[in-house]
C-alpha positions in Angstrom: 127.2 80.8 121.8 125.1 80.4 118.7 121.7 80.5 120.7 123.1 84.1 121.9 123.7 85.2 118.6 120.8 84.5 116.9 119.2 86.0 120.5 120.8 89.5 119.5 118.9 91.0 115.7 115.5 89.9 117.9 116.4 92.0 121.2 118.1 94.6 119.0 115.2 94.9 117.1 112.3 94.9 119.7 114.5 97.7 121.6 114.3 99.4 118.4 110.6 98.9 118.0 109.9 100.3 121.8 111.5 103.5 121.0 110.8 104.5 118.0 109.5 107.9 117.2 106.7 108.9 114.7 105.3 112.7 114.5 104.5 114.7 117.8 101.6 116.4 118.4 100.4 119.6 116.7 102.9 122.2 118.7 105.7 119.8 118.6 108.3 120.8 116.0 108.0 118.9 113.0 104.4 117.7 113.4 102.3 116.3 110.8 98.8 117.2 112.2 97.3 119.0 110.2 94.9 122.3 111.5 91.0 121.9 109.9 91.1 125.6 108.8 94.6 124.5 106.6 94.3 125.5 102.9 95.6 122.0 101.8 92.2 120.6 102.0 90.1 120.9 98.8 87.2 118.5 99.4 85.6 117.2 102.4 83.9 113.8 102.6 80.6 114.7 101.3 78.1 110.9 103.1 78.4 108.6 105.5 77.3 105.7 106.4 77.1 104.2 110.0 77.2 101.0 111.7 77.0 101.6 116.0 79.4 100.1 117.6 78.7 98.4 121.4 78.8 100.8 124.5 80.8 98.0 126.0 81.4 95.2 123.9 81.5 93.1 127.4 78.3 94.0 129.0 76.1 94.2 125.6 72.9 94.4 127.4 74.2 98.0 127.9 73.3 98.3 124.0 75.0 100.7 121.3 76.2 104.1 121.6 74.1 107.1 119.8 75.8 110.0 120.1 75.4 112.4 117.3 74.1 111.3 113.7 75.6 110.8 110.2 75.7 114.4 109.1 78.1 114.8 111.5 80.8 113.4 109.9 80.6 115.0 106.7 81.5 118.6 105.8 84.2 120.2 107.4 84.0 119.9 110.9 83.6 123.4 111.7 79.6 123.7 112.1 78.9 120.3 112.7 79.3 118.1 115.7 80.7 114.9 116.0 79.4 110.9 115.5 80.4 108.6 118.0 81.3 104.8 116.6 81.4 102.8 120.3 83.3 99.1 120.2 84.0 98.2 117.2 82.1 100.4 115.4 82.1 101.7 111.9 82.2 104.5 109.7 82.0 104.6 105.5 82.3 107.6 104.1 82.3 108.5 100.9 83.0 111.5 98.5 81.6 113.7 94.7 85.2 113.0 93.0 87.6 110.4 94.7 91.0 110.6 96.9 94.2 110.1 94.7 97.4 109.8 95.6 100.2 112.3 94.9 103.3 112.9 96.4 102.7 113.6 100.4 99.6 112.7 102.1 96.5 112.2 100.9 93.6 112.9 103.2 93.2 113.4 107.1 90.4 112.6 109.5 89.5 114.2 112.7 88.8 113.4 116.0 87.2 115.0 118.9 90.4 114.5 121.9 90.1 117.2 124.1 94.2 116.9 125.1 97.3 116.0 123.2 97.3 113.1 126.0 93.8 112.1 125.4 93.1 110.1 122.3 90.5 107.7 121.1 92.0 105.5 118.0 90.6 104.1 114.8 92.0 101.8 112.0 91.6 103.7 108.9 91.1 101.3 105.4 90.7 102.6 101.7 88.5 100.9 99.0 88.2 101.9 95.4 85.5 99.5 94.0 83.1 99.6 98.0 84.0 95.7 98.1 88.0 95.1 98.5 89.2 97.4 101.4 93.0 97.8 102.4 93.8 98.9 105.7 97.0 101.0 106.6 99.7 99.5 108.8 99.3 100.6 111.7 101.9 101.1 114.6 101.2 101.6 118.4 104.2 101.1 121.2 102.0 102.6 124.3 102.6 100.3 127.0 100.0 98.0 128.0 101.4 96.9 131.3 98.3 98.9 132.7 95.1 99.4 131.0 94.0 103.0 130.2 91.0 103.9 131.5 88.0 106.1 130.1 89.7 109.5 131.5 93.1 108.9 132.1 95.7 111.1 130.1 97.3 108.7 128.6 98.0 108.8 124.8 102.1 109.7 123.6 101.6 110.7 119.9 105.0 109.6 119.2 103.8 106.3 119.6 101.0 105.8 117.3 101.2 105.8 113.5 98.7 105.7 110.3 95.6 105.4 113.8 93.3 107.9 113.2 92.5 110.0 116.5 96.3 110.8 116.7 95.5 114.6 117.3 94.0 116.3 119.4 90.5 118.4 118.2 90.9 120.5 115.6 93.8 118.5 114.4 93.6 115.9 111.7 95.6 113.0 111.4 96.9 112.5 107.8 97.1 109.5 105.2 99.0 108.7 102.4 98.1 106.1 100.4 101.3 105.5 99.2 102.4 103.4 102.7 99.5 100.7 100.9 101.0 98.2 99.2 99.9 97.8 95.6 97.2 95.7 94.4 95.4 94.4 91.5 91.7 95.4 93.3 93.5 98.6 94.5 93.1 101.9 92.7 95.3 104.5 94.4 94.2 107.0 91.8 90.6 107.0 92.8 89.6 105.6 96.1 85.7 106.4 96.3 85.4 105.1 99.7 87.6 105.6 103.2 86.5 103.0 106.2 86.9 104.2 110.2 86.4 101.5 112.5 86.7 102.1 116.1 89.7 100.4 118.1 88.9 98.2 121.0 91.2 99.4 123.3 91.2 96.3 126.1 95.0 95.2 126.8 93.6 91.6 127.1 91.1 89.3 126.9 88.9 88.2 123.4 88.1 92.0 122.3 91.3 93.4 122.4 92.9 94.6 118.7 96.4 94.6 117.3 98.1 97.2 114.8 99.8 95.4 112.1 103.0 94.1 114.0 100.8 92.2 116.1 100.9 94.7 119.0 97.8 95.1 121.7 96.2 98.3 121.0 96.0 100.5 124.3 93.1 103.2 124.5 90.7 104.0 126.6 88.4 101.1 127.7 85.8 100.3 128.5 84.0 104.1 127.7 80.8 102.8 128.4 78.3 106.0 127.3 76.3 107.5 124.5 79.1 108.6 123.1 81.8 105.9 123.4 84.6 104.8 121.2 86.1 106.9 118.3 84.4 110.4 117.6 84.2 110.9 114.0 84.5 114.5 113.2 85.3 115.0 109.7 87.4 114.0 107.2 89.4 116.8 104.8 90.7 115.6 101.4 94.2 117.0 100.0 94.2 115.1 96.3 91.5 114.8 94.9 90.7 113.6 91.4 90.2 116.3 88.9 87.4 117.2 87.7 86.6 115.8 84.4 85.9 117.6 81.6 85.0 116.0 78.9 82.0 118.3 78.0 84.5 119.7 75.6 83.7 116.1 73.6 80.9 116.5 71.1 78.2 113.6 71.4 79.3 112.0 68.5 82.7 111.5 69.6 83.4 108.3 72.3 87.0 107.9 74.1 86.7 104.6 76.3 87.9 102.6 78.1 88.7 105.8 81.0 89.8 104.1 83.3 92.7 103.2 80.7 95.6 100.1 81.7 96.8 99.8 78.3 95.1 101.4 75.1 92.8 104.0 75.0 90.5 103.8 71.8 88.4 107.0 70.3 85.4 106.5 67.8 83.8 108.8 65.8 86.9 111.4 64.9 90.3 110.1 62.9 92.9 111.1 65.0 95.8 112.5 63.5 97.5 114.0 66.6 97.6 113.7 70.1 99.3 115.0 73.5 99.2 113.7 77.2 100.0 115.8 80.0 100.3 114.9 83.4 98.5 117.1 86.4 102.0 119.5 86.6 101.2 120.4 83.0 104.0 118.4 82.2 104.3 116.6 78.7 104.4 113.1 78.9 103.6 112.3 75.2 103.1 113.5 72.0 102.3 111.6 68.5 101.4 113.2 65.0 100.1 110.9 61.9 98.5 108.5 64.3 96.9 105.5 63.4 93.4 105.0 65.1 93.8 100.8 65.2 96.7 101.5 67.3 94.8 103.2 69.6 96.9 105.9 71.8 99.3 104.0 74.3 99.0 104.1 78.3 100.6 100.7 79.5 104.2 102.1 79.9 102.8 105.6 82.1 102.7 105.5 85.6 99.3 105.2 87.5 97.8 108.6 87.8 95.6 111.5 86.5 96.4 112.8 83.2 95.1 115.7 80.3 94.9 113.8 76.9 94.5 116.6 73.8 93.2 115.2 70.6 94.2 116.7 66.9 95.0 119.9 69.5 91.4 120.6 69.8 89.5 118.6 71.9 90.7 117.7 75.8 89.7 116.0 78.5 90.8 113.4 81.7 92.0 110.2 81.9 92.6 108.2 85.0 95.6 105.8 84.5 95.3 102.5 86.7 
């Protein structure tokens, strides 16, 4: 009797796990995907950097895919082509101001699928410094009793979550970097660089890959042509960090470290006064008589972007980590 009931949160929970339901695709109501014209996106990823992934990572003679080039995947999408990644390839792109994260996603990447039921899938991991990358947890429930096959129509959007290639072309499938758990070497508020690598979609043998419960990943495999494996497309940023301005600091005046965890410290002007504001134009905090030892307190704000005003004349960014 005990060996039953300790039998019953497992099969309650895979039964769970095989139908659960994440966003449909784009004409299903309620869908996340997100059109590339939309007027969320303020930025596009501006380089890229490639590494080719295999034709078929089993017959490797066959060599590495070379389907469109680097410029490809940068821009928005709409007058360039596409950059195909192969096995396990890998895209790094990178941006002029970085991605932060606000409230709702962050940033969505696109894919080339020519149906709703015919994806090509991609892990999707965030860096802020280009060394310590985090990817997203991943979920896939397609069945992989039968292995898809380069042009079957296959691919159930409610599915797959946080895989890039969710959507169909035209369609990007969105991020927030909020599901990432937090980290000491993980700046939410300014990731500078947003890794793509190309899932291996073999059901079994030593190349297959697994989203983060430890499930196979299912897609189509082998797709042994020039332009195998994911199809980078573009990738369209929603929150993006402001613009700084601190041109409104003379020369002579320093604020540092920015940036700030705990104190912020300003040389070459007494400050009497100051004011922080948050990106709503909210304020946060306001001193008068201020003592410039003390330096002006961040530790007990939350991460994020803020306007700091000095003796109400002088203004300019400060990124919270």
């Amino acid at each position: 009797m005990l060996k039953k009931l300790c039998f019953l949160p497992l099969f309650f929970a895979c039964k769970f796990q095989s139908y659960a339901q994440f966003s449909g695709p784009p004409s299903a109501m309620g869908s996340d995907a997100m059109h590339i014209d939309s007027a969320a996106f303020v930025d596009w990823a501006k380089y890229c950097s490639l590494q080719r992934g295999w034709k078929n990572i089993q017959q490797k003679d066959l060599g590495f895919v070379n389907y469109g080039t680097e410029w490809d995947a940068v821009g928005n999408g709409q007058n360039t082509g596409v950059v195909s990644l192969g096995d396990s390839g890998i895209a790094i792109l990178t941006f002029e101001r970085g991605i932060m994260d606000l409230p709702g996603h962050d940033f969505a990447i696109f894919e080339n699928g020519f149906d709703d039921a015919y994806l090509e899938l991609a892990f999707v991991e965030v860096s802020s410094d280009g060394v310590n990358y985090f990817r997203f947890p991943s979920t896939s429930l397609t069945p992989t009793l039968t292995q898809v096959g380069p042009f079957d129509l296959w691919a159930d959007p409610t599915k797959l979550h946080n895989l890039a290639g969710k959507y169909r072309s035209k369609f990007g499938t969105p991020f927030d970097l909020a599901d990432l758990p937090d980290d000491p070497l993980l700046h939410k508020n300014n990731i500078t660089f947003v890794k793509i690598i190309d899932v291996i979609g073999a059901i079994s043998g030593p190349f297959s890959t697994y989203d983060s419960q430890g499930n196979v990943i299912n897609d189509p495999f082998p797709s042994p042509f020039e332009s195998g494996g994911f199809d980078l497309d573009a990738l369209g940023i929603i929150h993006q960090v402001p613009l700084g301005i601190e041109e409104d600091l003379p020369l002579s005046i320093a604020v540092f470290p920015n940036p700030v965890h705990d104190k912020l410290q300003v040389s070459g002007i007494s400050v009497h006064s100051f004011a922080i504001y948050d990106t709503f134009g909210k304020l946060i905090l306001h001193q008068e008589q201020v003592m410039d030892e003390k330096g002006i307190p961040f530790s007990e704000l939350s991460a994020g972007n803020y306007l700091l005003f000095i003796n109400a004349q002088y203004h300019l960014r400060i990124l919270k980590n």
